[in-house]
C-alpha positions, 0 to 999 in steps of 0.5 A: 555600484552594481544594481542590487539582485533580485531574489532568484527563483530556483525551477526545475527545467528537465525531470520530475521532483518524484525521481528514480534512481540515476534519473537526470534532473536539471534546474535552472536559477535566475535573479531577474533583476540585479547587474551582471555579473553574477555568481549562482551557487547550488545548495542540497541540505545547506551543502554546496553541490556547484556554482556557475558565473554568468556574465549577463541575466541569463539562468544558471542551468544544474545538471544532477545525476540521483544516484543514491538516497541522499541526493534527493531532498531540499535544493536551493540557489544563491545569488550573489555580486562577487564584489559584495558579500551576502546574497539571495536565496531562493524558493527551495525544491524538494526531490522524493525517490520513488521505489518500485513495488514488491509483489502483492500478497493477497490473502483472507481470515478464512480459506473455507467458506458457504453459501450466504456468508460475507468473507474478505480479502485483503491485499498488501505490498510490503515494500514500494513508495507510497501511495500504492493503488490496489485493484481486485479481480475475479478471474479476469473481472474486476470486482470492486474500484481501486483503492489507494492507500496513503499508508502501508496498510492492506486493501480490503474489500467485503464479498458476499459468496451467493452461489458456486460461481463465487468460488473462482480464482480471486487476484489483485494488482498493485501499482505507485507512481514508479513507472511501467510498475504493476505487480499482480498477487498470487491468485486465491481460491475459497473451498466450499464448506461442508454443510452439516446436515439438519438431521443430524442433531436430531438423530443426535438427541433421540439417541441420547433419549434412547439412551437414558431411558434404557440406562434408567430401565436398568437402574429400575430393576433392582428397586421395583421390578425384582421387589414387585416380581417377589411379591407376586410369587 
């Protein structure tokens, strides 16, 4: 009777589990005890993808081409005796696709702002696996330390505009885990605000007053001042 096999274990050899689109990938899967001969068979999803004989205890090696989204997922190996029914199964890996990321949009609440006032800016890549890491810029400095988002949702950093300085070109990138994929936004400039002069409201307001004391004036004359005119004649 053949030694009963060990469960085997399912590595991967050449490629990553975070893969692109027609990345190779090799696994190999082995049952480090047990008798010769035997039968390991590839599973993707519960389907079968290949099966290799080996004639001693040496790994069955997998050669797979990603070439579309539903060769990634859970892979599994079974060994087995082709003289018994049954078998081992493996540990399972899982592939993820990576897709490379669209163009950030870097945008604000407000275009217009004053010295002394807090703005923000917010910045999103719309399409891209996750996660996706932001960096801001002014010019060519960078303004706040990068930001990782789990979700798809923006960036966001809080800037307070103290002088005309403040006023450059703001820009931020983006980048995942595709790689040699960084993508830098559109550049975003705040215009300053015009400031209302203190004057004003004053010059405001004493026309007002200017105003209702001649409109009473007139109001006046046909009550009193005609009345007291007459009597003095």
């Amino acid at each position: 009777f053949p030694e009963m096999l060990s469960n085997p274990k399912l590595v991967l050899v050449q490629g990553a589990l975070n893969v692109v689109m027609t990345q190779n990938v090799t696994l190999s899967c082995l049952s480090e005890s047990g008798s010769p001969p035997v039968r390991y068979t590839l599973f993707r999803h519960n389907q079968q993808v290949s099966a290799l004989n080996r004639s001693d205890l040496t790994p069955a090696l997998f050669t797979l081409t990603i070439s579309s989204a539903r060769d990634v997922g859970e892979y599994k190996c079974k060994a087995e005796h082709n003289t018994s029914s049954g078998g081992k199964y493996s540990n399972s890996l899982n592939f993820t696709l990576i897709e490379p990321i669209s163009k950030p949009v870097l945008s604000s609440p407000t275009s217009q702002a004053k010295k002394g006032q807090n703005v923000t800016l917010s910045c999103l890549s719309e399409n891209g696996s996750l996660p996706i890491t932001y960096l801001f810029f002014k010019g060519t400095q960078t303004i706040s330390p990068q930001k990782t988002m789990q979700k798809r949702e923006a960036a966001v950093i809080f800037l307070f505009i103290d002088s005309l300085s403040d006023f450059g070109t703001y820009k931020c990138k983006a980048s995942n885990s595709f790689p040699n994929n960084t993508k830098y936004s559109n550049g975003f400039n705040f215009t300053l605000a015009e400031e209302r002069s203190h004057s004003q409201p004053l010059i405001i307001s004493l026309g007002l007053i200017l105003l209702l004391l001649i409109t009473g004036f007139a109001l006046a004359i046909p009550f009193f001042i005609i009345p007291l005119y007459k009597a003095s004649e």
